[in-house]
C-alpha positions as CSV (number, residue, x, y, z in Angstrom):
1,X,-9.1,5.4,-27.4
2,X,-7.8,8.1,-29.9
3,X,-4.6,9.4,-30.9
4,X,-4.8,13.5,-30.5
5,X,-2.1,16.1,-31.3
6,X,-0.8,17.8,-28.0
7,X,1.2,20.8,-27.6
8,X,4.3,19.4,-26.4
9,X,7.9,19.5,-27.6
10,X,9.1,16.3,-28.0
11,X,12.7,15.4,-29.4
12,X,14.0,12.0,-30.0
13,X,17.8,11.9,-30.4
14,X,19.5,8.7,-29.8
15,X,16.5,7.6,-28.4
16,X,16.5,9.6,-25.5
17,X,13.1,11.4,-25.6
18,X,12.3,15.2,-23.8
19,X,9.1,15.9,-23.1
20,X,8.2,19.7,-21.9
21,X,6.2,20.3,-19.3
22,X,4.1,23.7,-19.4
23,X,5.4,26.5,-17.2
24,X,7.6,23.9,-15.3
25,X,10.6,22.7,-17.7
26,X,11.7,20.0,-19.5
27,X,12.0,16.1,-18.7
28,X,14.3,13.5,-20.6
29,X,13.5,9.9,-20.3
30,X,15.0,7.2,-22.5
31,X,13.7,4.6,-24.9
32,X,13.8,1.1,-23.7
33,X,12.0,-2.3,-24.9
34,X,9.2,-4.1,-23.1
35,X,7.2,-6.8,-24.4
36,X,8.7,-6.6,-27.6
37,X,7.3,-3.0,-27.7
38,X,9.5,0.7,-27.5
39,X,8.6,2.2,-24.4
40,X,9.9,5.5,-22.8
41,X,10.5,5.7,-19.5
42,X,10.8,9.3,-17.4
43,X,12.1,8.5,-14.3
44,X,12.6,10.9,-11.1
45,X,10.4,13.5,-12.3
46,X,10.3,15.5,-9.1
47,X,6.7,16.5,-8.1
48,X,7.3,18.1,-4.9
49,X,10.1,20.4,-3.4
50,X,12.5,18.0,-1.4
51,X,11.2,17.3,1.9
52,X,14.8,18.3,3.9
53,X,16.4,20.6,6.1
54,X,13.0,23.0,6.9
55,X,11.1,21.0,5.5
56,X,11.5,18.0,6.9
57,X,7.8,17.0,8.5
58,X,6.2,19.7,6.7
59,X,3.6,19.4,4.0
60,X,4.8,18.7,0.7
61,X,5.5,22.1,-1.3
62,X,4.8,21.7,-5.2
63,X,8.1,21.4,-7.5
64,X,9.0,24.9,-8.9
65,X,10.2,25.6,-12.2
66,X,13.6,24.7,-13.4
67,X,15.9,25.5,-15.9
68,X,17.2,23.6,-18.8
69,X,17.0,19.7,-19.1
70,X,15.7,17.5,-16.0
71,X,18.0,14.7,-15.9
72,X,17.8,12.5,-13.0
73,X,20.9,11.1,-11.7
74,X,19.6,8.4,-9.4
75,X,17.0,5.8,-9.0
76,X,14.9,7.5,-5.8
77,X,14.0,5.5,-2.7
78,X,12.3,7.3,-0.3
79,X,14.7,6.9,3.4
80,X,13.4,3.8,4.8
81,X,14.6,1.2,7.8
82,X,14.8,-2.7,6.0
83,X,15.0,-5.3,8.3
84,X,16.8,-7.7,6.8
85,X,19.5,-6.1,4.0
86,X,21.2,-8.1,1.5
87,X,24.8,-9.3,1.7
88,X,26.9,-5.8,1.7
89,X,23.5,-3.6,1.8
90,X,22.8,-0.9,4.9
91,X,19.7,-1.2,7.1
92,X,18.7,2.2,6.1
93,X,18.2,2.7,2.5
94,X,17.5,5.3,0.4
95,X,17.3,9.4,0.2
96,X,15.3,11.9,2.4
97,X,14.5,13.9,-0.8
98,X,13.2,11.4,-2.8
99,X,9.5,12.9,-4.3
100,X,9.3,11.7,-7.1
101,X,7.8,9.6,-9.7
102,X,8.2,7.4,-12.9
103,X,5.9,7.5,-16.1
104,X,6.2,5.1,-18.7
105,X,4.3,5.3,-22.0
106,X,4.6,4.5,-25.6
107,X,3.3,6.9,-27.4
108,X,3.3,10.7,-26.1
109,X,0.7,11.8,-28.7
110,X,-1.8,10.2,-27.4
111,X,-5.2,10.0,-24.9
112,X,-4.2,6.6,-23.2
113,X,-6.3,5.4,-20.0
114,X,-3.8,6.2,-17.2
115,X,-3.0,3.9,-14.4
116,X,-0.8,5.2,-11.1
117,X,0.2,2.2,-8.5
118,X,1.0,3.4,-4.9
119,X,3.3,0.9,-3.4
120,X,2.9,-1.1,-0.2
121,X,4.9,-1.7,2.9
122,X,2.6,-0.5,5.6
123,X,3.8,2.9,5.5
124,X,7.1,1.8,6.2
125,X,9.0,0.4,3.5
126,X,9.0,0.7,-0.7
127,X,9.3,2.2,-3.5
128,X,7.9,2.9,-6.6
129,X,10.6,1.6,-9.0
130,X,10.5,-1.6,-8.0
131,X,7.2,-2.2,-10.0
132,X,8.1,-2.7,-13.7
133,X,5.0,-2.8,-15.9
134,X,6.2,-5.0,-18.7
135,X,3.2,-6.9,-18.9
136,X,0.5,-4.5,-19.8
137,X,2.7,-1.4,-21.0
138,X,1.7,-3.0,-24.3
139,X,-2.2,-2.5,-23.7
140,X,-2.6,1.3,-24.5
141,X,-1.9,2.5,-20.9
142,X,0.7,5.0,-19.6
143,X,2.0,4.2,-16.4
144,X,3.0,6.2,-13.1
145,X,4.8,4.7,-9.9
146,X,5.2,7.1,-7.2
147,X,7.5,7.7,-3.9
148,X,6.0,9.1,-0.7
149,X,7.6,9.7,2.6
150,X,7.6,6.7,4.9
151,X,7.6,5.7,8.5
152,X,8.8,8.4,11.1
153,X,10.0,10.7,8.6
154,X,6.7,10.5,6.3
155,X,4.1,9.8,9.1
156,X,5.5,11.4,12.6
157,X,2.1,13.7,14.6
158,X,2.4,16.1,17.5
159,X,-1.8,15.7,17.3
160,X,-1.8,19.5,16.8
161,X,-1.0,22.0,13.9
162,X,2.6,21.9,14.4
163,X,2.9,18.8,12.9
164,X,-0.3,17.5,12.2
165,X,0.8,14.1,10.2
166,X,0.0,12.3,7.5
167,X,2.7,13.9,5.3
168,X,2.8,10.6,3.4
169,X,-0.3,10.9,2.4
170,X,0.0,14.2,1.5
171,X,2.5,13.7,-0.9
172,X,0.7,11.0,-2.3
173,X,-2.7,13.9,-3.3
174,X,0.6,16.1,-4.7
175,X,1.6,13.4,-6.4
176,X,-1.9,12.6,-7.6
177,X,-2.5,16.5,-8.3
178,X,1.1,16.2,-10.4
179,X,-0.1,13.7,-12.4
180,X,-3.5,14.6,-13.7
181,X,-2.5,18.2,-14.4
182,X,0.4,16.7,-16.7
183,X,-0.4,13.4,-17.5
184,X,-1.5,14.6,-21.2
185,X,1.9,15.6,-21.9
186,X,3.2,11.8,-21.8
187,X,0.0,10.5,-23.5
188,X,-2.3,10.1,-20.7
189,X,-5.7,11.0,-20.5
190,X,-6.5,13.1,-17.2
191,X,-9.8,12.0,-17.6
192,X,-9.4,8.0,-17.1
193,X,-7.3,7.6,-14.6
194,X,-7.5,4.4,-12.3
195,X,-5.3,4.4,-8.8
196,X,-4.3,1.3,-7.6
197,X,-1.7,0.0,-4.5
198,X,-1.0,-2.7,-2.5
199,X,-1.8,-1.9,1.3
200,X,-4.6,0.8,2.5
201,X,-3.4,3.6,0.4
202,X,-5.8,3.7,-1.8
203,X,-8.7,3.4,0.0
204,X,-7.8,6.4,2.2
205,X,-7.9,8.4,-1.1
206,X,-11.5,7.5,-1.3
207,X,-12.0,8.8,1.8
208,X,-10.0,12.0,2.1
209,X,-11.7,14.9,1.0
210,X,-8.2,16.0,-0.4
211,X,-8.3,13.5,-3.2
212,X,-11.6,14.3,-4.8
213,X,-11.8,14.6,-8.3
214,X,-8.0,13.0,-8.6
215,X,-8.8,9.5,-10.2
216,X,-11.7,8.0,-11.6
217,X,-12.1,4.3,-9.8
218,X,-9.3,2.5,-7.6
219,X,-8.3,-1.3,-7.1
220,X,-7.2,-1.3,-3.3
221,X,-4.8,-4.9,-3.1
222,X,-4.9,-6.5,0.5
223,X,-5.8,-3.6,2.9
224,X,-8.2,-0.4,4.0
225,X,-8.4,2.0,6.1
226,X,-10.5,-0.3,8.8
227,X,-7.6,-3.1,9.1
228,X,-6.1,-2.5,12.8
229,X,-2.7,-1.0,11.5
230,X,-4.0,1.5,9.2
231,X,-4.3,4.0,12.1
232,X,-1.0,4.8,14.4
233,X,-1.8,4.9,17.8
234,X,-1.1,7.4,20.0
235,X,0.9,9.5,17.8
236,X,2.4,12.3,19.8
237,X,3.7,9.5,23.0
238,X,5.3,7.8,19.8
239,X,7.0,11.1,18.6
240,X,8.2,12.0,22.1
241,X,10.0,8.5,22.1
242,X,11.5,9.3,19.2
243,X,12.6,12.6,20.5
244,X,14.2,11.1,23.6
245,X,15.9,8.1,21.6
246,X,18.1,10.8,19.3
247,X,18.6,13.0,22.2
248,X,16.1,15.7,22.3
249,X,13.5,17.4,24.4
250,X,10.7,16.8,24.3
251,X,9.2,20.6,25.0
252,X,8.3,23.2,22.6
253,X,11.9,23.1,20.7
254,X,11.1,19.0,19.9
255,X,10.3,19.5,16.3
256,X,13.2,21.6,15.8
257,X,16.1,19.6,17.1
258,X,14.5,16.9,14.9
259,X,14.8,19.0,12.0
260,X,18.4,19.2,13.0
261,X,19.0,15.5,13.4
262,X,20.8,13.1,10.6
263,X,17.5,11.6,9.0
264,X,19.5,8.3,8.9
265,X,19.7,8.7,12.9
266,X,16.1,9.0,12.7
267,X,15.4,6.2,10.2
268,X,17.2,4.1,13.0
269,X,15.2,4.3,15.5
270,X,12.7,2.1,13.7
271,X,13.4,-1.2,16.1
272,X,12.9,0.5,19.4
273,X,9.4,0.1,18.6
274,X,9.3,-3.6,17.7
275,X,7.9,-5.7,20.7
276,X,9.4,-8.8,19.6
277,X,11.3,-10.2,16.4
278,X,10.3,-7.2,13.5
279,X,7.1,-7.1,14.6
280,X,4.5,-5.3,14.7
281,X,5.4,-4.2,11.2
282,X,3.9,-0.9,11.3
283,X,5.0,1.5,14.0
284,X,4.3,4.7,12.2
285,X,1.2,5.4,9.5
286,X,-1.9,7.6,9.2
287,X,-3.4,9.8,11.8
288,X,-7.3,11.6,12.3
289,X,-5.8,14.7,11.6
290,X,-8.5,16.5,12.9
291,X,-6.5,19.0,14.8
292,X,-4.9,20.2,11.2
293,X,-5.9,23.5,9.2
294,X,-7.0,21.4,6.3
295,X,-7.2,18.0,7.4
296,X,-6.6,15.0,5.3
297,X,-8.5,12.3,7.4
298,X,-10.7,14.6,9.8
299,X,-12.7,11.9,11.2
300,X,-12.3,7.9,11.7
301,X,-12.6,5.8,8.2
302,X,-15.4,3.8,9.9
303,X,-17.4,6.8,10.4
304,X,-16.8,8.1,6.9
305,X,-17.7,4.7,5.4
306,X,-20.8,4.7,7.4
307,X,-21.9,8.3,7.2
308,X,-21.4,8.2,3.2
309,X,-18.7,10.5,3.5
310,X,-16.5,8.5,0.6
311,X,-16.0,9.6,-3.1
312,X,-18.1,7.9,-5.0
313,X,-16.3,6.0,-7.7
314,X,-15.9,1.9,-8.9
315,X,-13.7,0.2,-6.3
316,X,-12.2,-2.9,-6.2
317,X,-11.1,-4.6,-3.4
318,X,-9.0,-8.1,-2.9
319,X,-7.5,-9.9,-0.6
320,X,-5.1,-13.7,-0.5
321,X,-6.2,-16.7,1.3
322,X,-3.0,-16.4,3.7
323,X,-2.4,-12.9,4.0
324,X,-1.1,-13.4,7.1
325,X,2.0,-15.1,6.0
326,X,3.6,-11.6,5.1
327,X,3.9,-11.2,8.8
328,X,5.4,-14.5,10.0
329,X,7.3,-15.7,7.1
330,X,10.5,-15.6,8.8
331,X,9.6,-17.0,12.3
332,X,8.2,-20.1,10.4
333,X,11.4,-21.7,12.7
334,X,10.5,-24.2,15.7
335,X,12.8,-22.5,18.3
336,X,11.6,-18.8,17.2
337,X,7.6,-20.6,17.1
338,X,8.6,-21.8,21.2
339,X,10.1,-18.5,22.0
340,X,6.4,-16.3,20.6
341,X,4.7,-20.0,22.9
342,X,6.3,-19.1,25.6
343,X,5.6,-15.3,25.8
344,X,2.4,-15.1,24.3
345,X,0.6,-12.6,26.8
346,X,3.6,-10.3,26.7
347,X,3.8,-10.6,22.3
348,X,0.5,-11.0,20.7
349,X,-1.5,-8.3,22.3
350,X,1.4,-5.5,20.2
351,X,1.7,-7.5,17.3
352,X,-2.0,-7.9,16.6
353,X,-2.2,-4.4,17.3
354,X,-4.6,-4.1,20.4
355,X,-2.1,-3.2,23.2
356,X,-3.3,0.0,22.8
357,X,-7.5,-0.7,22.2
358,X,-7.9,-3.3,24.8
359,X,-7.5,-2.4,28.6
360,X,-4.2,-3.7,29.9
361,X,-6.6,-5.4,32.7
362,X,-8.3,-7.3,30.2
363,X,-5.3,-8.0,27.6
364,X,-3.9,-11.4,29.3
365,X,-7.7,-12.7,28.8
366,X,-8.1,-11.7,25.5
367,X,-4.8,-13.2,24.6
368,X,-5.3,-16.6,26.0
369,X,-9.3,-16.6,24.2
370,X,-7.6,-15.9,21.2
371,X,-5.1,-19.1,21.3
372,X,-7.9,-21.0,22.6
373,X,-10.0,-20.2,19.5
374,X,-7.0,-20.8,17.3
375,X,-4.7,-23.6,18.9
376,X,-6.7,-25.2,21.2
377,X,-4.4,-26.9,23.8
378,X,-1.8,-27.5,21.1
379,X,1.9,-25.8,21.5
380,X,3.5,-23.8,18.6
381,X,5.3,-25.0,16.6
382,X,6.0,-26.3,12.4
383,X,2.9,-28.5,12.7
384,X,1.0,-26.1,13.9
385,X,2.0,-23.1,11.6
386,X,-0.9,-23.3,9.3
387,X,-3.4,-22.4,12.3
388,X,-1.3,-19.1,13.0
389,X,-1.4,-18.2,9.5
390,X,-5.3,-18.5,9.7
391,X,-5.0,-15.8,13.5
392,X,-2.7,-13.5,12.0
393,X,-4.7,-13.3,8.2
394,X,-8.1,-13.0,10.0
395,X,-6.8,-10.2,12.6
396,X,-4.6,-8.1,10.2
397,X,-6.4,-8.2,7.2
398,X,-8.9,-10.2,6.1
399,X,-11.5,-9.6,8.8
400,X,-11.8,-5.8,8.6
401,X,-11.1,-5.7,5.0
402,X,-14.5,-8.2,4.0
403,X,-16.1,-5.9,6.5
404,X,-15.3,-2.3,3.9
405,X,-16.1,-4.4,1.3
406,X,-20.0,-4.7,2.9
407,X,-19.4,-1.2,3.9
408,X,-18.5,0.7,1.4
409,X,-21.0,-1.2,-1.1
410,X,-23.4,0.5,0.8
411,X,-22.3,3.6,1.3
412,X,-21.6,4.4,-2.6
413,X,-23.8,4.4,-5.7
414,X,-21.0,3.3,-7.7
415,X,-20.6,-0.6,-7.4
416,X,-17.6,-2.3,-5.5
417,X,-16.1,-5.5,-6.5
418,X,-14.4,-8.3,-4.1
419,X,-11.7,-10.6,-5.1
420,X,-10.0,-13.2,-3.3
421,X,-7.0,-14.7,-4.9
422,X,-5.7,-18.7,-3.7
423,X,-3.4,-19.3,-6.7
424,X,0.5,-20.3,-4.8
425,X,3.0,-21.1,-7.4
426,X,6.5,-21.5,-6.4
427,X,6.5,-18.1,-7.0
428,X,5.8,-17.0,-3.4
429,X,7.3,-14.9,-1.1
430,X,7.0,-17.2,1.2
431,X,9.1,-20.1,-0.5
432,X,11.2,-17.2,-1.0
433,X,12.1,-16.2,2.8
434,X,12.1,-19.7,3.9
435,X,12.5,-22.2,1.0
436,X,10.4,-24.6,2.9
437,X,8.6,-26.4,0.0
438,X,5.7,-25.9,1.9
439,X,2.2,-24.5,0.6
440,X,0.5,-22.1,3.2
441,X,-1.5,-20.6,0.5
442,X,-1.2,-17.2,-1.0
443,X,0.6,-14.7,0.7
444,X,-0.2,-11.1,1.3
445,X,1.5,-9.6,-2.0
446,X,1.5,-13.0,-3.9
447,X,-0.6,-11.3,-6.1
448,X,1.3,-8.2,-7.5
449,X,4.0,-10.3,-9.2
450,X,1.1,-11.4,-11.9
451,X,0.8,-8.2,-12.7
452,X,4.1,-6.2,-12.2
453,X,7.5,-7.6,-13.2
454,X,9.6,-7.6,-10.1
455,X,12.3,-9.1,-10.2
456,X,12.4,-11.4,-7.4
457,X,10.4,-14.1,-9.4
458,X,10.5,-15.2,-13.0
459,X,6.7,-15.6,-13.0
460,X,7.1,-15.6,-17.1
461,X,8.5,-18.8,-17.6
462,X,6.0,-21.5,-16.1
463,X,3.0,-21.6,-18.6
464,X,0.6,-21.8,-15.7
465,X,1.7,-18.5,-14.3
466,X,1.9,-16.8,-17.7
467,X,-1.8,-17.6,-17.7
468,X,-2.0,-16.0,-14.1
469,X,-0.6,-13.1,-15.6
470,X,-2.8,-12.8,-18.4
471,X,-5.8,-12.7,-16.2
472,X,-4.3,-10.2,-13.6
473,X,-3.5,-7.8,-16.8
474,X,-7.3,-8.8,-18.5
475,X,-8.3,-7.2,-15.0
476,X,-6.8,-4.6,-14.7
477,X,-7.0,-3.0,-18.3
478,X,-10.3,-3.8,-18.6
479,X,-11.1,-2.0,-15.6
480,X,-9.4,1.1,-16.7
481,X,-11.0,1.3,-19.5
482,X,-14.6,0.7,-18.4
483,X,-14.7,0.8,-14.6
484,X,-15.9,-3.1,-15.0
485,X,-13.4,-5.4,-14.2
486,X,-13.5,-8.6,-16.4
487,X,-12.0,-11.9,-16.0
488,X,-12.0,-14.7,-18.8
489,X,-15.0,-13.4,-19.8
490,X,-16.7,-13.8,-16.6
491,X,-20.1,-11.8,-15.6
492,X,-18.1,-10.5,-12.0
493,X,-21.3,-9.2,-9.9
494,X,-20.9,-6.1,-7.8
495,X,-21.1,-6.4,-3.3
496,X,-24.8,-6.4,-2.6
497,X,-25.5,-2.7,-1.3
498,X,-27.3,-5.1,1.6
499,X,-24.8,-7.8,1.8
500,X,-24.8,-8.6,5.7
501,X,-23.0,-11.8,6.6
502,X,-21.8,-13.5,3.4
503,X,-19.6,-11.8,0.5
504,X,-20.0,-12.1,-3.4
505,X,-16.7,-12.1,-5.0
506,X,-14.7,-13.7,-7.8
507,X,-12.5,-16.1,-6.3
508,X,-9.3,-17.1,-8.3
509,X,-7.5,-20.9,-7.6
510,X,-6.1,-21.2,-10.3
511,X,-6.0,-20.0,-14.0
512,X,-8.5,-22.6,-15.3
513,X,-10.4,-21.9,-11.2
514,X,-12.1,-18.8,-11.1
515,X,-15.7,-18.8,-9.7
516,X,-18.0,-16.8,-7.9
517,X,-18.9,-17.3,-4.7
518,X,-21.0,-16.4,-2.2
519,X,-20.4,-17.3,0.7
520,X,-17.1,-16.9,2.4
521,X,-15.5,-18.4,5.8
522,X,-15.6,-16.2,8.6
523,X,-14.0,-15.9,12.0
524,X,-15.5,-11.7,12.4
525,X,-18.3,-13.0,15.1
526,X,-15.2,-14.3,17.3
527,X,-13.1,-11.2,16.5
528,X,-16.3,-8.9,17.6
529,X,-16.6,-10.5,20.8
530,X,-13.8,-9.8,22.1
531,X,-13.6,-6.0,24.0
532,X,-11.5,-4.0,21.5
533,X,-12.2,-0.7,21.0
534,X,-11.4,0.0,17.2
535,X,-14.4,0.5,14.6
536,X,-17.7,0.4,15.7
537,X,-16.6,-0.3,18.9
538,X,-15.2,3.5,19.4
539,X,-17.5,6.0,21.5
């Protein structure tokens, strides 16, 4: 890495830098401290025009010029339903125009490797801000979080060119489009850039011919594009719902009494399409948008994968022991485990997402196979918890997302990693929702608190997880440097380009147990025997 001169007027006055952006305007940030180091921070640069009034469910339109100093006056949440708000806090949360994104760095005069994190939540929930890079903002990186619409109001099809979907994702390639074209300006190279996200973000961006040429490898945490909720189902039936819960038609003037309708009203409608508790916890996402002018998924992610239609660039991919905790955290509760017992033909077949790929005829049967393979005769309950951890990771994530690894390792000349992370600290979002001293194993998203300082756990003060941290941030910066992810010095070998049933991959217990492995427990022959249609199993 080098330090370059770059023509860009910068101005440090009371530490509160401006940084001007070429035929756009100018953007002030301030100076804070991180790691001992002075970082500035530019938050709520917009990238896009907001997404209200006309163009609510339209493509994103890039920001135009402004005049003077860009100042922002909030910390930007993209409108979102929560399900469970703190003490005093709404159930909907944030703004409908809310494109924008952060950038830390700390020197603006340079040509650091650039690193941009797209936030989780299954298409539903997050935001950018939340992830604070403290720990490696020290390591010669400059640093972009980013907000992109989210459920119905980010993610709402009429399968044709009206609204073709995907607008999420769209702003996340105008985001991506934002950043490379300006990145230099804060210090950044536009030529190292590594995208990386909890969720199956980033390995649509490997597969939408949109993103090409936007980053230069991609680290996708816990989920891709061949994971059962990636894909929304039926995505016009879902919008006319929608239209006939806030009182509209649902003919040819649909889309425009939406337009007309408080996006909070809309944001609301989220638990109408919950079968049971919170669950399933995506309702709206991506769509095969192949009905659009210029699609951004035009046909399925397996076919893609398959037909080497992927961008061919590094990839990492990881996973957690007991991703499936994420979705049952809070009905670890016996009378809530007896309640999901004693309805368990009518529940699973939503909330394991295949009420819509199995035929109903056949759902009770596939329903009752599955708690056969899992439970056995035994009821639910606490002492049985631990095996519905092990149905839920395998079916939601873990399954499908060993499956791209295998997949895309074939499909690309560049190599692809695999990860799988068993390290639980008391640092768990699991101990956090239910404070049951128990350990499940690591949770989906136990991971991202070694490497971002969230707030929700003080991962810095218990020497084992500083050493956690140390080898999540070893990772990741060696990674962007290189495209070759290290770990304590480890020789981490690439998928197999023939890798059938077993799976190479670093796997991380602990800080002093990292290994390679490979060979890997597997429940995908089960899974595949069963009739649903998702994958290869599609005509």
């Amino acid at each position: 890495m080098r330090v370059v001169p770059l023509a860009i007027f910068l101005t440090l006055c009371h530490a509160e830098p401006i940084v001007e952006l070429p035929n756009l305007g100018k953007v002030e940030g301030w100076q804070t401290t991180m790691n001992g180091r002075r970082v500035y921070r530019f938050e709520g640069i917009p990238y896009a025009q907001p997404p209200v009034g006309e163009n609510r469910f339209e493509a994103p339109k890039p920001v135009e010029p402004w005049h003077g100093v860009w100042k922002p006056d909030a910390s930007y949440k993209c409108m979102q339903y929560i399900q469970h708000p703190l003490p005093g806090q709404d159930y909907v949360i944030g703004q409908e125009n809310c494109l924008y994104l952060t950038i830390y760095t700390t020197h603006v005069n340079a040509s650091f490797d650039v690193v941009v994190y797209i936030h989780g939540g299954a298409f539903m929930t997050g935001y950018g801000s939340f992830y604070q890079p403290d720990y490696f903002i020290d390591k010669n990186i400059v640093f972009v979080n980013l907000n992109y619409r989210l459920g119905p109001l980010g993610f709402l099809s009429t399968e044709d060119d009206v609204v073709p979907g995907n607008n999420g994702l769209k702003d996340q390639i105008l985001a991506l489009k934002f950043i490379k074209k300006y990145i230099q300006h804060f210090g950044g190279t536009p030529d190292s850039i590594t995208l990386f996200g909890d969720g199956t973000s980033v390995n649509f961006h490997y597969l939408s011919p949109q993103s090409r040429g936007l980053f230069h490898r991609g680290w996708s945490m816990s989920g891709t594009m061949l994971v059962p909720w990636a894909l929304m189902e039926q995505p016009l039936a879902q919008t006319k719902k929608l239209a006939t819960i806030v009182g509209c038609g649902t003919d040819g003037t649909m889309i425009k009494c939406l337009k007309s309708r408080p996006a909070r009203q809309i944001a609301l409608t989220v638990p109408r399409y919950q079968a049971w508790w919170y669950l399933p916890f995506a309702q709206f996402g991506p769509v095969i948008d192949s009905w659009a002018t210029q699609p951004v998924l035009p046909t399925h992610p397996y076919q893609m994968i398959k037909n080497q239609q992927v961008y061919d660039v590094p990839w990492i991919v990881s996973f957690t022991n007991s991703e499936g905790l994420y979705a049952i955290n809070e009905i670890y509760d016996n009378a809530l485990l007896a309640l999901l017992d004693d309805y368990w033909n009518e529940y699973i077949p939503p909330i394991l997402y295949y009420n819509y790929t199995v035929d109903r005829d056949l759902q009770d049967e596939v329903s009752q196979k599955i708690r056969k393979y899992y439970l056995g005769e035994k009821k639910l309950s606490k002492k049985t918890f631990r095996e519905l951890v092990a149905m839920f990771s395998d079916r939601i994530f873990i399954n499908d997302i060993v499956k791209t690894a295998k997949l895309m390792a074939k499909s690309m000349k560049s190599p692809t990693y695999a990860l799988k992370f068993e390290y639980r600290s008391m640092n768990s979002w699991f101990e956090h929702e239910t404070e049951s001293g128990r350990n499940f194993g690591a949770a989906h998203a136990d991971d991202v608190p070694y490497i971002f300082n969230m707030g929700l756990f003080d991962t810095s003060r218990n020497h084992r997880d500083r050493a956690m941290i140390k080898i999540f941030v070893d990772l990741l910066t060696s990674f962007s440097d290189s495209s070759i992810p290290k770990v304590k010095k480890m020789e981490w070998p690439q998928v197999p380009k023939n890798a059938t049933d077993d799976l190479t991959y670093l796997r991380i217990g602990a800080p002093s147990d990292v290994t390679v492995e490979t060979s890997i427990r597997s429940t995908a022959s089960f899974w595949d025997s069963l009739p649903i249609k998702e994958n290869e199993k599609l005509p």
